[in-house]
Residue frames relative to the residue before (quaternion, step in Angstrom):
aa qw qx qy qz dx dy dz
X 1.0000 0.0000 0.0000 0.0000 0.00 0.00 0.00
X 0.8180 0.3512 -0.2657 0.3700 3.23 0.78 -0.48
X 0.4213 0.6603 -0.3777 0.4938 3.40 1.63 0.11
X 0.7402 0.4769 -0.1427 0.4521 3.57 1.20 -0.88
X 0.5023 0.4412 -0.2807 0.6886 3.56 1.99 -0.27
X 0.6572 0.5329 -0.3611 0.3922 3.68 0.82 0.11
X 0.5566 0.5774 -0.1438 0.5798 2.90 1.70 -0.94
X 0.8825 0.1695 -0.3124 0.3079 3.17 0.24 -0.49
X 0.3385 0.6090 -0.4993 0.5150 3.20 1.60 0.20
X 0.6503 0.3597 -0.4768 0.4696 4.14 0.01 -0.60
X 0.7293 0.5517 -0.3805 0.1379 3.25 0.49 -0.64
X 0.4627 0.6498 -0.2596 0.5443 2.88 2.33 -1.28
X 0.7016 0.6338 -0.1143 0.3049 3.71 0.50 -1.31
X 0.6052 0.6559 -0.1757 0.4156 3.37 1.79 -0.97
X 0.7477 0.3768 -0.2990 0.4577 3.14 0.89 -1.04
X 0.6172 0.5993 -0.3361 0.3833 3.65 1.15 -0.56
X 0.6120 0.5450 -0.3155 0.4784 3.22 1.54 -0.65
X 0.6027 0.4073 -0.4852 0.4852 3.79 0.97 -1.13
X 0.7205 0.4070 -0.5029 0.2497 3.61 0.04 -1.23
X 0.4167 0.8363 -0.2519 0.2520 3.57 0.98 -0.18
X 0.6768 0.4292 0.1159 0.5868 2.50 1.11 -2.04
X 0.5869 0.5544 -0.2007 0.5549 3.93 1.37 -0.23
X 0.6483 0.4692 -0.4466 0.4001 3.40 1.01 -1.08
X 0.6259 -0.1581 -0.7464 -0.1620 1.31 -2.02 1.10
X 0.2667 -0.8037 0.5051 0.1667 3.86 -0.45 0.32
X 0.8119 0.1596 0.0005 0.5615 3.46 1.57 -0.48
X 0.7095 -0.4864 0.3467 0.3739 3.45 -1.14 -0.19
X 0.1185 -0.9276 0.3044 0.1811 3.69 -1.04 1.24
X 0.2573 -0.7666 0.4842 0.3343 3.29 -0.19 0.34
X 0.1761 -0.7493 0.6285 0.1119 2.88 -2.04 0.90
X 0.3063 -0.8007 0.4585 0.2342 3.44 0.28 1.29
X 0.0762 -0.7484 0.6531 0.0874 4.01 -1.03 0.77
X 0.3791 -0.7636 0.5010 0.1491 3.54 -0.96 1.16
X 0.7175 0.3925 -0.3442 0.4611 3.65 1.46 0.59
X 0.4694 -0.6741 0.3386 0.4589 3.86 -0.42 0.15
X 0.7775 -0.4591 0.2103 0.3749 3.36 -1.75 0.17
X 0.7979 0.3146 -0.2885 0.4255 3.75 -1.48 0.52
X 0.8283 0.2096 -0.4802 0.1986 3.62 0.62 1.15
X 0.7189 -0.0315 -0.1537 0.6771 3.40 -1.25 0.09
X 0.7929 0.4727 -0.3168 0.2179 3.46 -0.84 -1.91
X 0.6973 0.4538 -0.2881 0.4742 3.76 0.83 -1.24
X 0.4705 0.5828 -0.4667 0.4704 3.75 0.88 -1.20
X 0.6188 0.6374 -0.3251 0.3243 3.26 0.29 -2.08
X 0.7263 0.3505 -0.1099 0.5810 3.48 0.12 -1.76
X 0.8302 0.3792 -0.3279 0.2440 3.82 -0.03 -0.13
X 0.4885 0.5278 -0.4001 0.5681 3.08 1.86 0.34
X 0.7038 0.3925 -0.3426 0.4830 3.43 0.56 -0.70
X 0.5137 0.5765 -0.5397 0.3353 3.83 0.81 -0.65
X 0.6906 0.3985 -0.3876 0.4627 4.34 0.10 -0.69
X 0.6968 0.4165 -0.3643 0.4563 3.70 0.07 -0.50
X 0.2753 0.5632 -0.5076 0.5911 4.05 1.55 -0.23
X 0.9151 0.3359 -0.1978 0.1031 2.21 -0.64 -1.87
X 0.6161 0.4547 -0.4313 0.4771 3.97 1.39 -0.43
X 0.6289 0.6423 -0.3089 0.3108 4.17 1.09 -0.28
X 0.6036 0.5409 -0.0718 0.5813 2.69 1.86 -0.87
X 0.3424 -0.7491 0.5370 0.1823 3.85 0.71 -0.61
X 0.6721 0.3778 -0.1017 0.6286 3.53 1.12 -0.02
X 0.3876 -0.6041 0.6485 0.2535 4.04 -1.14 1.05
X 0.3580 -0.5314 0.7677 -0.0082 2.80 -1.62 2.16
X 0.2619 -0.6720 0.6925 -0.0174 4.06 -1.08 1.44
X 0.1792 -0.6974 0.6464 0.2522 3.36 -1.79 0.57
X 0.0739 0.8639 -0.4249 -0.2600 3.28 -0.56 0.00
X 0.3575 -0.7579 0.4538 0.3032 4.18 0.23 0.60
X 0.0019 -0.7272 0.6864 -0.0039 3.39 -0.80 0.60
X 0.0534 -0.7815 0.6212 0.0220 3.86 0.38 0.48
X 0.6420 0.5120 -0.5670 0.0642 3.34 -1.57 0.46
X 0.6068 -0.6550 0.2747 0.3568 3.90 -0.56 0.26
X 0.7039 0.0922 -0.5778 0.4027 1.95 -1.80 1.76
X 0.4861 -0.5590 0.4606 0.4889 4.03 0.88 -0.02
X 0.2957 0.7576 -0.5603 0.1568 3.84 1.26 -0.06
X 0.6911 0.4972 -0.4168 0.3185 3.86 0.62 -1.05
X 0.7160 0.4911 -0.2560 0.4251 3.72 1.25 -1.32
X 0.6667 0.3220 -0.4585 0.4915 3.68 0.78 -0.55
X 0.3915 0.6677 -0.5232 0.3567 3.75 0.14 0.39
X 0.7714 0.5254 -0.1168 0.3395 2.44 0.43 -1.66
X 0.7461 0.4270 -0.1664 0.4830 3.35 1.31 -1.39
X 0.6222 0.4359 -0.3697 0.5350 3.52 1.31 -0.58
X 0.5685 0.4266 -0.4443 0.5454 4.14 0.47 -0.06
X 0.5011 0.6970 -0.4536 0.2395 3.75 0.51 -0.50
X 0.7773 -0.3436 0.4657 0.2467 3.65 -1.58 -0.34
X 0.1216 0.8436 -0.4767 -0.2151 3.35 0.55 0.08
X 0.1874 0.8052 -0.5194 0.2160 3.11 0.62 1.40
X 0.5029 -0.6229 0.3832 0.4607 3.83 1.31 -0.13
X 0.6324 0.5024 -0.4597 0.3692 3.75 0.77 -0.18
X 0.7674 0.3330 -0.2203 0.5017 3.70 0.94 -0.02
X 0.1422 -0.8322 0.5214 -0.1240 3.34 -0.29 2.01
X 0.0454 -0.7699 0.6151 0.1636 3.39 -1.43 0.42
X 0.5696 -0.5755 0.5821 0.0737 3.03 -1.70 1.57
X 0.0822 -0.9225 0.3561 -0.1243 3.47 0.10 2.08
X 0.0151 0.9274 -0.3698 0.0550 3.42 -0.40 0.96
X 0.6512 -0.4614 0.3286 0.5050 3.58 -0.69 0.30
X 0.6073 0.3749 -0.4794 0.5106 3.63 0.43 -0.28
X 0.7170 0.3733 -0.4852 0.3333 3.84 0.07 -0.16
X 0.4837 0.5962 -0.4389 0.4667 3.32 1.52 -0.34
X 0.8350 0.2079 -0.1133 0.4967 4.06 0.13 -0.71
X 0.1750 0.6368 -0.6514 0.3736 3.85 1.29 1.24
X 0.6576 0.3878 -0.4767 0.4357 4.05 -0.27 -0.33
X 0.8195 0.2390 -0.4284 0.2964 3.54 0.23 -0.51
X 0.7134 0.3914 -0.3768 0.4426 3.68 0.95 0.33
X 0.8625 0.1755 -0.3868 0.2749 3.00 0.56 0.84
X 0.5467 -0.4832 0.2895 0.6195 3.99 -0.43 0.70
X 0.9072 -0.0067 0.0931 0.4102 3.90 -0.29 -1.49
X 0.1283 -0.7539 0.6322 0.1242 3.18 -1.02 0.98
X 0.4934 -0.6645 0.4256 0.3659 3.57 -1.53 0.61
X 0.8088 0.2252 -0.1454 0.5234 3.46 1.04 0.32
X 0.1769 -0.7509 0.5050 0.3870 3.94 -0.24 0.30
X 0.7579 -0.5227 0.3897 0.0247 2.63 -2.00 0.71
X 0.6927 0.4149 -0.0858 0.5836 2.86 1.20 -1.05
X 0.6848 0.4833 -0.1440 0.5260 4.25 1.07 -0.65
X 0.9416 0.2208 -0.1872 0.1722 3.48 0.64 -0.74
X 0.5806 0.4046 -0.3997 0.5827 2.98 1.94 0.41
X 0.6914 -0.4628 0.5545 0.0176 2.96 -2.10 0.49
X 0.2186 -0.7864 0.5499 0.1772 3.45 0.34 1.20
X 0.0632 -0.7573 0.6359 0.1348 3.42 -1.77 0.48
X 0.5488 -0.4984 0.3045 0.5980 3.50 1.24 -0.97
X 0.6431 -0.5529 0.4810 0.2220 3.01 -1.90 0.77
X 0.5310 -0.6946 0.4816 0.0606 3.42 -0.66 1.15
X 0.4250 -0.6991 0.2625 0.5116 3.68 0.56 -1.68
X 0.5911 -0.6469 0.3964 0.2737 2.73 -1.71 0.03
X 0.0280 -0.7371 0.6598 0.1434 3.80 -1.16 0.03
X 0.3854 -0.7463 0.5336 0.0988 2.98 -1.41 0.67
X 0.2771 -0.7392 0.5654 0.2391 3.71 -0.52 0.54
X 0.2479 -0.7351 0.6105 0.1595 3.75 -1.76 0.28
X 0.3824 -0.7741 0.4786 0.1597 2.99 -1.55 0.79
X 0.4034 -0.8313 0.3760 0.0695 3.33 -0.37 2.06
X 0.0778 0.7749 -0.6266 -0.0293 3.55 -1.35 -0.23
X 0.7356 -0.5024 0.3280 0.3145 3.67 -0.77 0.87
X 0.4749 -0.7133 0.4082 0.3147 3.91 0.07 1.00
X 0.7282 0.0997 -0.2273 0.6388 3.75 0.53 -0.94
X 0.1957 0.7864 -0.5459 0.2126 3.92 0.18 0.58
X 0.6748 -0.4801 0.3917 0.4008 3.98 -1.22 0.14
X 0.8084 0.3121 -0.2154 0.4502 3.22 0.45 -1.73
X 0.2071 -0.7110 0.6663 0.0873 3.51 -1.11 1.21
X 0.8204 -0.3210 -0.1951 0.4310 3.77 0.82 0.22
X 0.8357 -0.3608 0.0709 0.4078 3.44 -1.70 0.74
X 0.6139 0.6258 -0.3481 0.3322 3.62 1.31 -0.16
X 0.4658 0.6832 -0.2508 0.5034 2.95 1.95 -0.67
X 0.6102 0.6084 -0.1990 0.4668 3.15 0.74 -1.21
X 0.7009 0.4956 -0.3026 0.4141 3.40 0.70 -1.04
X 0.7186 0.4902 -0.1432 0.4721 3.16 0.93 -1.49
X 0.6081 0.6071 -0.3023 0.4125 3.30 1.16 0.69
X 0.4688 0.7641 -0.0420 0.4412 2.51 2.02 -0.84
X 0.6534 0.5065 -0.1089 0.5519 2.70 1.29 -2.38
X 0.6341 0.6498 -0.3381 0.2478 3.44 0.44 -1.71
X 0.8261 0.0710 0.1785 0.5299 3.04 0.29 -2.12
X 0.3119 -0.8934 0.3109 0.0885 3.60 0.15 1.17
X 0.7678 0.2450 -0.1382 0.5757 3.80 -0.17 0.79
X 0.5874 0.5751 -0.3967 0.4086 3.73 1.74 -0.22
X 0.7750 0.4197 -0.3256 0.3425 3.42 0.41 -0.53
X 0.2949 -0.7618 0.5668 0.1071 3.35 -1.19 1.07
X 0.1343 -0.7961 0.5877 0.0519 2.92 -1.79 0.47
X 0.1002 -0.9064 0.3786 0.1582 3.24 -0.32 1.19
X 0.0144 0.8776 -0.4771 -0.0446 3.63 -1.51 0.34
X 0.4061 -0.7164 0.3954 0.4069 3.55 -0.47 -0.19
X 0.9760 0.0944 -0.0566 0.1880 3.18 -1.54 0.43
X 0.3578 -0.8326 0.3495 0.2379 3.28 0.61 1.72
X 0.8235 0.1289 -0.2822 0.4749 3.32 -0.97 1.33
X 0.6603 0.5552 -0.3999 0.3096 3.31 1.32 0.16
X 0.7069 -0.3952 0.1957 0.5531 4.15 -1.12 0.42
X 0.6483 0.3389 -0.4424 0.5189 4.34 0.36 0.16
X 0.7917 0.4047 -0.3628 0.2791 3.17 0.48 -0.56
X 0.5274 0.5009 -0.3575 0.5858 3.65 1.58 -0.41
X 0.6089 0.4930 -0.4543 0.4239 3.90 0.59 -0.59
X 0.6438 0.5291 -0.3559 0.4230 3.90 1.11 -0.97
X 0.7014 0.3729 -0.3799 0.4740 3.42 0.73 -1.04
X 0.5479 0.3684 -0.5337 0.5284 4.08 0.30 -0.68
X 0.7432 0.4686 -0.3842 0.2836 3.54 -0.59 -0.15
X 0.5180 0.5031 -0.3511 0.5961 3.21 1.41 -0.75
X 0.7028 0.3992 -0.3184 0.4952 4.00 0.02 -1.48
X 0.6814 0.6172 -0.2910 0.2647 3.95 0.49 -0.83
X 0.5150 0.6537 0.1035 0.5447 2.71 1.60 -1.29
X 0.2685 -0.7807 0.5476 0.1366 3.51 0.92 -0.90
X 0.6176 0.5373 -0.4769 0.3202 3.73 0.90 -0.23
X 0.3314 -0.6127 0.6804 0.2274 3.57 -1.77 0.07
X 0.1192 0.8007 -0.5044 0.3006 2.94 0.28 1.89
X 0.4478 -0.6677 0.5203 0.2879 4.13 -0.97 0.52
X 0.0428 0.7552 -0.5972 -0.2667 4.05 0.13 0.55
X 0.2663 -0.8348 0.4668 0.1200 3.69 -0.56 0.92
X 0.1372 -0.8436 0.5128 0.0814 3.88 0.21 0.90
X 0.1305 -0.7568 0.6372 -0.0649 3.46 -1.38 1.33
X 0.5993 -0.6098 0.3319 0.3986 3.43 -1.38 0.83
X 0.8452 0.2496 -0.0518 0.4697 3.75 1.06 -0.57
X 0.5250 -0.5627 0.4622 0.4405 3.83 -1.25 0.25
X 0.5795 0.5612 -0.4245 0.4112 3.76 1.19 -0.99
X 0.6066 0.4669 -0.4304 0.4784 4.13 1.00 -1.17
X 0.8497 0.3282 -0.2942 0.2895 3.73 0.21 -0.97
X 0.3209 0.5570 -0.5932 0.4846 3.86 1.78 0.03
X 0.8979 0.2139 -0.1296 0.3622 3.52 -0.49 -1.70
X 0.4641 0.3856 -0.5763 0.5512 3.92 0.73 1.56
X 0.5968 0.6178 -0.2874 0.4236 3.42 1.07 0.06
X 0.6057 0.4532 -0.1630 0.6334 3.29 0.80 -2.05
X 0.8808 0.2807 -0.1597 0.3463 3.99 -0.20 -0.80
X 0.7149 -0.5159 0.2261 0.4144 3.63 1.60 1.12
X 0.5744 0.4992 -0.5171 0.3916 4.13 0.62 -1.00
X 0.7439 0.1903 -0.1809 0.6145 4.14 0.32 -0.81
X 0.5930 -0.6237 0.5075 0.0418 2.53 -1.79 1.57
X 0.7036 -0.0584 0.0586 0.7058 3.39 1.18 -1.37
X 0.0715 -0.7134 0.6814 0.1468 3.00 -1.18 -0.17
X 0.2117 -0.6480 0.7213 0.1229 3.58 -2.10 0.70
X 0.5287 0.5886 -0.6066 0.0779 3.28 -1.57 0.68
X 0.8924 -0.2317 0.0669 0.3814 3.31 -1.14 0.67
X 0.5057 -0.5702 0.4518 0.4638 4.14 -0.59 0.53
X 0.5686 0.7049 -0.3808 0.1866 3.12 0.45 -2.01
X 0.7718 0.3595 -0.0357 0.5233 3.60 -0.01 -2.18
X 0.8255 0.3097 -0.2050 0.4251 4.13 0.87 0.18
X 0.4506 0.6725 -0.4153 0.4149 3.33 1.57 0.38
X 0.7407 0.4139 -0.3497 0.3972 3.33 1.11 -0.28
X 0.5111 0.5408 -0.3577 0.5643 3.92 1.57 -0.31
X 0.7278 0.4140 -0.3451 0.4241 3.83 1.17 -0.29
X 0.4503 0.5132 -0.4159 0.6008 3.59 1.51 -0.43
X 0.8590 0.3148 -0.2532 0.3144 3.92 0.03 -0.29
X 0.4282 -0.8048 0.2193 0.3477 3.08 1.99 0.69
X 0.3483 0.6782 -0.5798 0.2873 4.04 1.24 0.55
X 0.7066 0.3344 -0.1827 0.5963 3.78 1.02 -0.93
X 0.0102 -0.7604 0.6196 0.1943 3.67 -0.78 0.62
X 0.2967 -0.7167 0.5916 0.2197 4.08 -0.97 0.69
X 0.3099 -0.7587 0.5647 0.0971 2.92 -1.47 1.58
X 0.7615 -0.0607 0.0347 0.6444 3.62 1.32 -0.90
X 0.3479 -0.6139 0.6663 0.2410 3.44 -1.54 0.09
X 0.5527 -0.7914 0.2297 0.1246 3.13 -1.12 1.05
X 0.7026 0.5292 -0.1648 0.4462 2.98 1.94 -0.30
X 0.6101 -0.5489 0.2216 0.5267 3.43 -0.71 0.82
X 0.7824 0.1492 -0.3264 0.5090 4.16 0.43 0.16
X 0.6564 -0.4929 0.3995 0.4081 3.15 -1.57 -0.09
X 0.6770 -0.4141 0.5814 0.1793 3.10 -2.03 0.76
X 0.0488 -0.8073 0.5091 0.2945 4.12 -0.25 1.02
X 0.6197 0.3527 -0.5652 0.4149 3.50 0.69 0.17
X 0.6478 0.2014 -0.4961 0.5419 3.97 -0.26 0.57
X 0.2638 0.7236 -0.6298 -0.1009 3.92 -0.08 0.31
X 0.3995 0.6530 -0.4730 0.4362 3.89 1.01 0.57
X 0.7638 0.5577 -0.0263 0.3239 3.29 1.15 -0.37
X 0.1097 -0.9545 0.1796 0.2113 3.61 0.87 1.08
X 0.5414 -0.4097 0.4428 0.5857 3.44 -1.05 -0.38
X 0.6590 -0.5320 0.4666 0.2547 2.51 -2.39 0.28
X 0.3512 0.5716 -0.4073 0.6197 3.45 1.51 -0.18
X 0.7958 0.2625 -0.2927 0.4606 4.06 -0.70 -1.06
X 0.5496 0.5724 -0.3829 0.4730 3.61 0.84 0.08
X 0.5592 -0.6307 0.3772 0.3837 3.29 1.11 -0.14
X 0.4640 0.4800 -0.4785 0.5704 4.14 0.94 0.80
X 0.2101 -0.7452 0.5869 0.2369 3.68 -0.27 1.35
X 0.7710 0.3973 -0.1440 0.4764 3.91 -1.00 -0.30
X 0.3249 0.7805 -0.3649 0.3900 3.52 0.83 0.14
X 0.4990 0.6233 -0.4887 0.3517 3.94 0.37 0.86
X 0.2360 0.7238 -0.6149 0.2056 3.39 -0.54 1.32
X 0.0948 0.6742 -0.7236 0.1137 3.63 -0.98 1.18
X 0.3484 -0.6478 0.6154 0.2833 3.33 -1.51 0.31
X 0.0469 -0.6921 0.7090 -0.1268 3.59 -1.54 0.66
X 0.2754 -0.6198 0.7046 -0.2087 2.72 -1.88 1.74
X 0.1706 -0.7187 0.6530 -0.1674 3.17 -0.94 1.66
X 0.6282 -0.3378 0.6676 0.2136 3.02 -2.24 0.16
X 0.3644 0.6603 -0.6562 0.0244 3.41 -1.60 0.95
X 0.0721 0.8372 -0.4775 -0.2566 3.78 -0.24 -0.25
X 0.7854 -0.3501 0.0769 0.5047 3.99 -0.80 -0.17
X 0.5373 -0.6235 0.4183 0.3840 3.87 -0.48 0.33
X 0.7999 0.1903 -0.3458 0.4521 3.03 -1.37 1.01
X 0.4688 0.6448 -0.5420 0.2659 3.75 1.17 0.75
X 0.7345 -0.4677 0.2675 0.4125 3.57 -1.09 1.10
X 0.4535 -0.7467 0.3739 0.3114 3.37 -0.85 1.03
X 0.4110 0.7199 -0.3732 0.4166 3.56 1.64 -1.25
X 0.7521 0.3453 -0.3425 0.4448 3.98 0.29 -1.52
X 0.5745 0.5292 -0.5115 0.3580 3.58 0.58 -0.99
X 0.5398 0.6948 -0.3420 0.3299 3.46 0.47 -1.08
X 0.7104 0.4685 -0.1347 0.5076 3.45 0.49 -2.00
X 0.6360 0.3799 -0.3478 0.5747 4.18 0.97 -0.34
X 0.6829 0.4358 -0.4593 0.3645 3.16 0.33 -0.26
X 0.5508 0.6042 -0.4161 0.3980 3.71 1.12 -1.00
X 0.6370 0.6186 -0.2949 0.3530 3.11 0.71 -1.29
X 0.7327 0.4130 -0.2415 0.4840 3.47 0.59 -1.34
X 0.5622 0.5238 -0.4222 0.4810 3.77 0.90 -0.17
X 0.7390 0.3911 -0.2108 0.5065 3.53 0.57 -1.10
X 0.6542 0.2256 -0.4392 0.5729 3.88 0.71 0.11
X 0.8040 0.3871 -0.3737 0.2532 3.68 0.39 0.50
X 0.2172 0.6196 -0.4425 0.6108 2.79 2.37 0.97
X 0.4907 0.6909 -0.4857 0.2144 3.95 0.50 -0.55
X 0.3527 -0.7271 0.4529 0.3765 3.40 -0.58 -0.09
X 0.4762 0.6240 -0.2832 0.5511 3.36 1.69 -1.16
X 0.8061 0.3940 -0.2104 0.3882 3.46 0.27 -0.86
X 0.5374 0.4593 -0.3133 0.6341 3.83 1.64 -0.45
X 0.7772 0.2362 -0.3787 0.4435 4.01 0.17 -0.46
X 0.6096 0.5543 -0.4126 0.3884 3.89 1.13 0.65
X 0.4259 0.4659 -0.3048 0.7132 3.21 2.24 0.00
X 0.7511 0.3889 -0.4766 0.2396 3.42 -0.01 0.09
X 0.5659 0.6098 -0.2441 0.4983 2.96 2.03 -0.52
X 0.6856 0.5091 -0.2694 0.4451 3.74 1.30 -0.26
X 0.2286 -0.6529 0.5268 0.4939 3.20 2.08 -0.73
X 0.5158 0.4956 -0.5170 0.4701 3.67 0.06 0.55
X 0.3263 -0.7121 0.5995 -0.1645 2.81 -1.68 2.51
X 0.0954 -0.7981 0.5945 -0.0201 3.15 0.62 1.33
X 0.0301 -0.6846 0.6836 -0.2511 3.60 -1.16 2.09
X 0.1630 -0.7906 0.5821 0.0972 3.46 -0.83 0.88
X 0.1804 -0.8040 0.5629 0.0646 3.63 -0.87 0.43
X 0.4873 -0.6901 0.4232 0.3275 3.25 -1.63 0.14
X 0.4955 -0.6193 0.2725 0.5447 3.83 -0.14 1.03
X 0.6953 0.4141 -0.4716 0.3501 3.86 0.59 -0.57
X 0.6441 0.4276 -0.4649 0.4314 3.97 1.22 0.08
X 0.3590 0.5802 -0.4992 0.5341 3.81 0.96 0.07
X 0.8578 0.3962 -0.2055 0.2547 3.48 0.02 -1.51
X 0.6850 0.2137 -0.4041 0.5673 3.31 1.59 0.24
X 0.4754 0.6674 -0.4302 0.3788 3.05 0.92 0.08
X 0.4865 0.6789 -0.2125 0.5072 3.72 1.68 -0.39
X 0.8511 0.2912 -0.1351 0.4154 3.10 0.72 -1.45
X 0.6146 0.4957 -0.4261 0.4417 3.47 1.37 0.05
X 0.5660 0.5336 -0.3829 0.4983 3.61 1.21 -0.52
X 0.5049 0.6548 -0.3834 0.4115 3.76 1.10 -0.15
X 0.7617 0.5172 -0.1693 0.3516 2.68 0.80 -2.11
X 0.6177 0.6084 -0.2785 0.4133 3.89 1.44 -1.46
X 0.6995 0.4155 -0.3618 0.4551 3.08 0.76 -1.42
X 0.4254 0.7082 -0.4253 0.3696 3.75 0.38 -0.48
X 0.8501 0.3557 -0.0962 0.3763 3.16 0.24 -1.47
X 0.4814 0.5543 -0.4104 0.5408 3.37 1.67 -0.76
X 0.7375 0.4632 -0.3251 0.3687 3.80 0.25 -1.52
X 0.6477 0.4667 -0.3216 0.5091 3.89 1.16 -0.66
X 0.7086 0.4069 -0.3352 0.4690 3.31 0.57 -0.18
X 0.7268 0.2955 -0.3996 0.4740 3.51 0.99 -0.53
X 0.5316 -0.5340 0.4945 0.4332 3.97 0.76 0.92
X 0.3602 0.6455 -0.6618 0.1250 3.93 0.19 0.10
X 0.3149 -0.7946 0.4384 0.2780 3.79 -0.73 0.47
X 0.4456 -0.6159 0.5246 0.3834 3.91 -0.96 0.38
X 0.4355 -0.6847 0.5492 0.1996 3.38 -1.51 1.37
């Protein structure tokens, strides 16, 4: 009896294994939850051709913009779990339960880890011929005159705006974090005096800081930024515990074959072995780091668990 329950389990098991062993057979999509021409898509669109020569098979973007990434991880968690339909993973899918009442899929159950792509850090700005010359200043402003200083950022519940408010509570300051629809509203509420500081991404502000309108006080991650390497963390700035970068990973629908997951991941190692593709991360400030889906996968839930606590603590409500 049990020689014959062996049997037919290989037998059940066989095809899943050839189609396995086959992937890919076609083109993959990687579904991004943000629209075309920043960091994240660049990100994914350098690395998508060098996929795409490891893999034997065109590696597709497709943009699915809309908020919270709610429209793409749908999509990817209702998918095939056949490996040809990926999702382009970020901290915001990692802290989607605490901002919003219902999601059409959970976060935490329906995708398939693959590995963590990279990371980028973001900097804290301040008006070029402005007062505060660094982020300590800033603090002591805070202290000084309570509830006056502002901080600006984008998109309530989104990675600048949770980095402003941990920073504000971290920090210790009684500060206003003040959220706008765009980096262009919070560069030029910055550059012209209405925002004290501001956080968001190097990329879109390395060029207003090369021309001294924006002066940087710290970089958010736990090292320095090499193009600003004059420039400290927010930790050496004097905020002990201070480490916050965003980061985008590999995932695709749960319960896809482990063998394909595997074959994306190779891929993403070998197009982030590229050189072309390392000296276009260096220009985005994007640390392109692969991982193993079981370090993603706790690495997921703890970035869940922080952001959580930042959004409960800053009272931020669920949409």
């Amino acid at each position: 009896m049990e020689t014959i329950r062996n049997i037919l389990f290989a037998l059940v098991l066989a095809p899943l294994t050839a189609l396995a062993q086959s992937y890919p057979t076609k083109a993959v999509r990687i579904v991004l939850p943000f629209g075309p021409g920043g960091v994240a898509d660049i990100t994914a669109r350098t690395l998508a051709p060098k996929m795409s020569e490891a893999l034997g098979q065109q590696v597709v973007i497709e943009n699915m913009p809309s908020a919270g990434g709610i429209r793409a991880s749908e999509t990817v968690a209702k998918a095939e779990p056949d490996g040809y339909t990926l999702l382009l993973l970020t901290n915001g899918n990692a802290v989607s339960k605490a901002l919003f009442k219902s999601l059409p899929y959970d976060p935490m159950s329906d995708f398939a880890m693959i590995s963590t792509v990279g990371y980028f850090s973001m900097v804290v700005v301040t008006r070029g011929d402005g007062p505060y010359k660094t982020l300590k200043d800033v603090i002591a402003a805070a202290k000084a005159t309570p509830g006056k200083v502002n901080i600006g950022s984008i998109n309530p519940g989104g990675t600048q705006h949770l980095a402003a408010e941990l920073l504000r509570t971290s920090a210790g300051m009684d500060a206003v974090v003040v959220p706008h629809k765009t980096t262009g509203e919070v560069t030029i509420g910055t550059v012209n005096g209405n925002l004290d500081i501001s956080v968001d991404f190097i990329a879109p502000l390395i060029s207003s800081i090369r021309a001294g309108t924006l002066r940087p006080l710290a970089v958010t991650a736990g090292k320095r930024f090499p193009g600003l390497p004059e420039v400290p963390t927010v930790i050496e700035a004097g905020v002990p515990g201070y480490d916050v970068a965003s980061w985008n990973a590999l995932a695709a629908p749960a319960k896809t074959p482990r063998a394909s997951l595997e074959k994306v991941r190779e891929a993403l190692v070998h197009a982030l072995a590229d050189p072309a593709v390392q000296k276009r991360f260096g220009e985005l400030g994007v640390e392109g780091r692969a991982s193993t889906s079981e370090e993603l996968r706790n690495f997921y839930q703890s970035e869940a668990k922080r952001w959580t606590q930042v959004v409960e603590r800053a009272g931020i409500p669920k949409q």
